[in-house]
C-alpha positions as CSV (number, residue, x, y, z in Angstrom):
1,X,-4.8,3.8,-8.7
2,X,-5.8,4.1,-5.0
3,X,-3.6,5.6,-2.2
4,X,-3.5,3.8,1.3
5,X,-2.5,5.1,4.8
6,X,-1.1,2.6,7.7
7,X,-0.9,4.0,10.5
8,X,1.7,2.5,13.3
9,X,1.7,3.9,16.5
10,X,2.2,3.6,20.3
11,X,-0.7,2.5,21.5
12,X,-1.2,3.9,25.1
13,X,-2.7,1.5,27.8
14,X,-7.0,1.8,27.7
15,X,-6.5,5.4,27.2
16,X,-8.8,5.8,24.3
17,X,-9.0,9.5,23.7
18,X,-5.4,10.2,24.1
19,X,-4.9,7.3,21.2
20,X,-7.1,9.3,19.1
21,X,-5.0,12.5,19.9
22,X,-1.9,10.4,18.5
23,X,-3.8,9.3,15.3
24,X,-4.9,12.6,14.7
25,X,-1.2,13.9,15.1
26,X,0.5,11.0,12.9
27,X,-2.1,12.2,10.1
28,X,-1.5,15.9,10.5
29,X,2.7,15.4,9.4
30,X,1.7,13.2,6.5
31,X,-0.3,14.6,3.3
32,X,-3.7,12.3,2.9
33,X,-5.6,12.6,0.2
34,X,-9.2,12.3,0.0
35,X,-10.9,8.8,-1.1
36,X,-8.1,7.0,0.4
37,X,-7.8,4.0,2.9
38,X,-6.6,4.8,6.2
39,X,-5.9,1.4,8.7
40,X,-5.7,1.5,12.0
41,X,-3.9,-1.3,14.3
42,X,-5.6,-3.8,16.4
43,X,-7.2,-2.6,19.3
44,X,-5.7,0.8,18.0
45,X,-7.8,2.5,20.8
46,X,-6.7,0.7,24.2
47,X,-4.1,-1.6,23.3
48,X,-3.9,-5.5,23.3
49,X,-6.7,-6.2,26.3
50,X,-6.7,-9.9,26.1
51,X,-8.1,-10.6,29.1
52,X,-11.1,-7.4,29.1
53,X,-13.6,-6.3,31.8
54,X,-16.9,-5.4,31.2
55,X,-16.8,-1.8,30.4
56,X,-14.3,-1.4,28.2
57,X,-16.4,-2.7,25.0
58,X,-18.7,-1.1,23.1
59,X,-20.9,-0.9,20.7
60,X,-19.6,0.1,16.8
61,X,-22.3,1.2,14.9
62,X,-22.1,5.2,15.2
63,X,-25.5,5.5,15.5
64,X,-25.3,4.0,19.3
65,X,-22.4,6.3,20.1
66,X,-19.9,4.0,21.1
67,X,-16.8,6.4,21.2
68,X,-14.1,4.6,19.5
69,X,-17.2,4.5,16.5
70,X,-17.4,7.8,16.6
71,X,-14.0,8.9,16.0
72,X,-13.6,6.6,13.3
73,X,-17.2,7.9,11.9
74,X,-15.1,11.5,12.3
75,X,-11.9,10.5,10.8
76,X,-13.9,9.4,7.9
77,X,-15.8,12.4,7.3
78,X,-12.7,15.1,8.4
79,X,-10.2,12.9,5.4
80,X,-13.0,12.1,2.8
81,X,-11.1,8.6,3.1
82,X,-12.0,5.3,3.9
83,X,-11.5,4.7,7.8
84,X,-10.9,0.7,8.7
85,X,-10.3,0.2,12.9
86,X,-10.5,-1.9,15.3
87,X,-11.5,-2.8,19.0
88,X,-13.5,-4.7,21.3
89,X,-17.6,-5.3,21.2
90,X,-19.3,-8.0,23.0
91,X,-22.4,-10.4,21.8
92,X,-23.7,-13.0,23.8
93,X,-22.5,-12.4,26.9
94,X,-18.9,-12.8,25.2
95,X,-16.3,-10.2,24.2
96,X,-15.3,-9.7,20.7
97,X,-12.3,-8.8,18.6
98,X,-13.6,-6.2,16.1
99,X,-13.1,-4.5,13.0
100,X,-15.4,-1.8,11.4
101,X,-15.0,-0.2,8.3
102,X,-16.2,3.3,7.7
103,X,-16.6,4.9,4.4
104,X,-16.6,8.9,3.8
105,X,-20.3,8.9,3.3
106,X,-21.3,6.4,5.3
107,X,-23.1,7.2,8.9
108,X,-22.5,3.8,10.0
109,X,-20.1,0.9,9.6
110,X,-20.2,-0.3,6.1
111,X,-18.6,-3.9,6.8
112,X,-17.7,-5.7,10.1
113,X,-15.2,-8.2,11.0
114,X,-14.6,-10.5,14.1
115,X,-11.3,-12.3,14.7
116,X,-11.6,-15.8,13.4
117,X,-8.6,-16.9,15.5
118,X,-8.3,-15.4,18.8
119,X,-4.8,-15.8,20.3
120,X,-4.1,-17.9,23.2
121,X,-5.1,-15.1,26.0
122,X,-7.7,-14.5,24.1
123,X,-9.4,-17.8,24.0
124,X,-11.1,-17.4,27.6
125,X,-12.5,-14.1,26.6
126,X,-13.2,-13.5,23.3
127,X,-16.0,-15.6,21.3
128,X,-14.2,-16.3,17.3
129,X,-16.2,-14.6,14.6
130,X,-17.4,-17.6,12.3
131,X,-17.0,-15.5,8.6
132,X,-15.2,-13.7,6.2
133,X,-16.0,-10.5,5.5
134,X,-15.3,-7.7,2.1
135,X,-15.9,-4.6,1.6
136,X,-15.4,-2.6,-1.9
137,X,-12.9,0.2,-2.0
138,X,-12.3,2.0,-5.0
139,X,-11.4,-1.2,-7.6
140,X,-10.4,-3.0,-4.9
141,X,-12.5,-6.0,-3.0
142,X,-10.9,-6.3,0.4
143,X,-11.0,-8.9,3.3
144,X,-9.9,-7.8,7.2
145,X,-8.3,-9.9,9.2
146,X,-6.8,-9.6,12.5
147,X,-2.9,-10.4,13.7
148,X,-2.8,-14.2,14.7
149,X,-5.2,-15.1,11.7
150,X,-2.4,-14.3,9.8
151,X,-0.6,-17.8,10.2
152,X,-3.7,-20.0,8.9
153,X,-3.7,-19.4,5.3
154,X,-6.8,-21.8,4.4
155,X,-9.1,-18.4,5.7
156,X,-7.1,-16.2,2.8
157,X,-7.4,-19.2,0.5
158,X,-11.1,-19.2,1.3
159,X,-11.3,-15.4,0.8
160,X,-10.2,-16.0,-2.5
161,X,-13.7,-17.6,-3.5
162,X,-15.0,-13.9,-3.5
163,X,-12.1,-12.6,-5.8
164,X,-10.4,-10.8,-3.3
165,X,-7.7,-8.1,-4.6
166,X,-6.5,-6.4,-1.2
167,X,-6.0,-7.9,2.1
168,X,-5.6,-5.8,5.4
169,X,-3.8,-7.5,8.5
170,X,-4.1,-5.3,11.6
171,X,-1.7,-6.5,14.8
172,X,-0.3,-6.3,17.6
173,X,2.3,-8.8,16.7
174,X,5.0,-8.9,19.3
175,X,8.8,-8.3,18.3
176,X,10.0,-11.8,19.6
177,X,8.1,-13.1,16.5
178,X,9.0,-10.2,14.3
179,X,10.3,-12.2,11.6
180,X,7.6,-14.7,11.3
181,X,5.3,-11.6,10.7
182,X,7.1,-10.3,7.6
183,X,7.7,-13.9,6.2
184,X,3.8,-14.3,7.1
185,X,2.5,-11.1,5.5
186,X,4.9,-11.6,2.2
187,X,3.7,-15.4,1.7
188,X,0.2,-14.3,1.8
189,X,0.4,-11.9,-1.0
190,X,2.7,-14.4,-3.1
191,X,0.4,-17.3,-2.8
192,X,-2.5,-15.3,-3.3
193,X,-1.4,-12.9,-5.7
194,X,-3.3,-9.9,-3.5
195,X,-1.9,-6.5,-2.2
196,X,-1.3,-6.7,1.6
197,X,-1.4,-4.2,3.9
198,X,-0.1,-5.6,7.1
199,X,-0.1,-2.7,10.0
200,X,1.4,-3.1,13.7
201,X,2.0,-0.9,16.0
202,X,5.0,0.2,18.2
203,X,5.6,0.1,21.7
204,X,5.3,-1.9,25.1
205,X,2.2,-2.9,27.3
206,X,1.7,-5.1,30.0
207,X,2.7,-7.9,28.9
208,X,5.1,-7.7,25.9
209,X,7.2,-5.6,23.2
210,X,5.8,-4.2,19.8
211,X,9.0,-3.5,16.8
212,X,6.0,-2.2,14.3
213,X,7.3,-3.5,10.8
214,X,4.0,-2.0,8.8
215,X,4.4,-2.8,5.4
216,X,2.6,-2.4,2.0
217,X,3.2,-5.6,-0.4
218,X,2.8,-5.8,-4.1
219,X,1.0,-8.9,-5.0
220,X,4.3,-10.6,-6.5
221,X,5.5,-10.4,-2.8
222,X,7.4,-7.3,-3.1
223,X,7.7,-4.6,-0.1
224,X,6.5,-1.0,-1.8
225,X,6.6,0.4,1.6
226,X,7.5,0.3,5.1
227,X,8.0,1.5,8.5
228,X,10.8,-0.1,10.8
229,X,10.5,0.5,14.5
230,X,8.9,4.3,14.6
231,X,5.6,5.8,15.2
232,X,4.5,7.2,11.4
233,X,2.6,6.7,8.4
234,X,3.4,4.5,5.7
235,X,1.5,5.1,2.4
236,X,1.5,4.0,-1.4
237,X,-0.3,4.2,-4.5
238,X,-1.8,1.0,-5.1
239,X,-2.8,0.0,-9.1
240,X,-5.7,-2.5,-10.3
241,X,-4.2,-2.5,-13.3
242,X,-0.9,-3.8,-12.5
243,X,-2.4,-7.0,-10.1
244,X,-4.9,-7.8,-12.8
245,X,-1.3,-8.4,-15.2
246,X,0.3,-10.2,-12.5
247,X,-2.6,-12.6,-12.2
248,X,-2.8,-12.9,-16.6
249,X,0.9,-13.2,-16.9
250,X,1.4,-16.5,-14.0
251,X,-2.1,-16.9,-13.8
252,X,-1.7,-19.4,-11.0
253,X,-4.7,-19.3,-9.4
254,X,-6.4,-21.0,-12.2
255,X,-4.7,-24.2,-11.0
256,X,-5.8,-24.2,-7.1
257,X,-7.9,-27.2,-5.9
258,X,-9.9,-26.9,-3.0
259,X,-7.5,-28.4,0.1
260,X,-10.1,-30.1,1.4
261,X,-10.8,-32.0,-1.5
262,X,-7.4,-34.4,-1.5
263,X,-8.3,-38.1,0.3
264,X,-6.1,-39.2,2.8
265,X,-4.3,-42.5,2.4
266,X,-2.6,-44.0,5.9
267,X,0.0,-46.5,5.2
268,X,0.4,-48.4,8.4
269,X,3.7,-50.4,8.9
């Protein structure tokens, strides 16, 4: 058994410390207990930038003190849990949508993620990370992701190669397309028999409208928990016992074929 922590707030515009106030403050009215996982939304810190200037990355390896790094190094060490976040570096001359990991012992990010599908806005701005990423938390191999990579499921299918068990999906997923997100989140852990944590966050920037929605899915597709439109914490106890018998009892997996591996007939008329 493992307990995790989503955390859905309203993200105030590039105002990073006073987002770290609020994180600190939605964790202070909910118990946490130590050797947990605690997820953050995207760009958690300043909001959705998709169109950034220079300045307002950074660097996330705690050890060149980029602040957003640094709090998550903190929030680590001050819960004893497992600190995932997210936010914006740059490599090559290009910006980059981010996710570190942090563990309670760890003095620097034990995994790193970069968005595999940047969004529209983003494309101009942000280079695509090229690979899937894990990181091991309690019994649980997990993959990051990032908002729009949510609706390509051939990069969960491909996660699959490296037995994942949990999947995290951190957005800011607007509320006109609130409905595609919980369908999204739910088919994912169905098809891939995985836990899914899917966290969003509240709010407005701007550009748009955020109805949060953070929910905790079993992998037979059913929502443990949830959070509707309010800033909180939503938390569960998650069991690697219980998605290992899911997995024996339809063990559907077993029957996947690669999707690339079907030829393509064209009947022409």
């Amino acid at each position: 058994m493992a307990k995790v922590y989503l955390i859905q707030m309203d993200i105030l515009w590039c105002k990073k410390t006073q987002n770290f106030e609020t994180v600190r403050r939605l964790l202070k009215s909910h118990p946490i207990e130590k050797g947990g996982l605690i997820v953050l939304p995207e760009m958690f810190a300043t909001g959705f930038v998709g169109r950034p200037k220079d300045g307002i990355e950074e660097s996330f390896d705690h050890s060149e003190s980029g602040i957003t790094a640094s709090f998550l190094y903190e929030l680590a060490q001050e819960t004893g849990c497992w600190v995932q976040g997210s936010g914006i570096s740059k490599k090559n001359g290009r910006f980059r949508n981010h996710i570190s990991v942090y563990s309670p012992d760890s003095t620097v990010e034990i995994t790193q993620y970069d968005k595999i599908y940047p969004f529209h806005t983003e494309q101009k701005h942000f280079e695509a990370g090229n690979e899937i990423t894990t990181y091991q938390f309690d019994s649980f191999k997990v993959a990051p992701f990032i908002c729009f990579d949510l609706r390509f499921p051939e990069v969960f299918r491909a996660a699959m190669n490296y037995n994942i068990e949990l999947f995290t999906v951190i957005a800011s997923w607007p509320s006109i397309r609130e409905s595609h997100w919980k369908t999204l989140l739910k088919a994912r852990a169905i098809e891939n028999q995985c836990y899914v944590l899917g966290v969003n966050r509240i709010g407005e920037d701007p550009y748009t409208k955020y109805n949060g929605g953070s929910m905790i899915i079993a992998p037979t597709g059913e929502v443990i928990a949830s959070l509707d439109s309010k800033e909180g914490v939503v938390s569960a106890e998650i069991h690697y016992d219980f998605l290992a018998k899911v997995r024996q009892n339809f063990p559907v997996l077993n029957d996947a074929k690669p999707f690339f591996s079907f030829p393509i007939k064209n009947n022409v008329i």
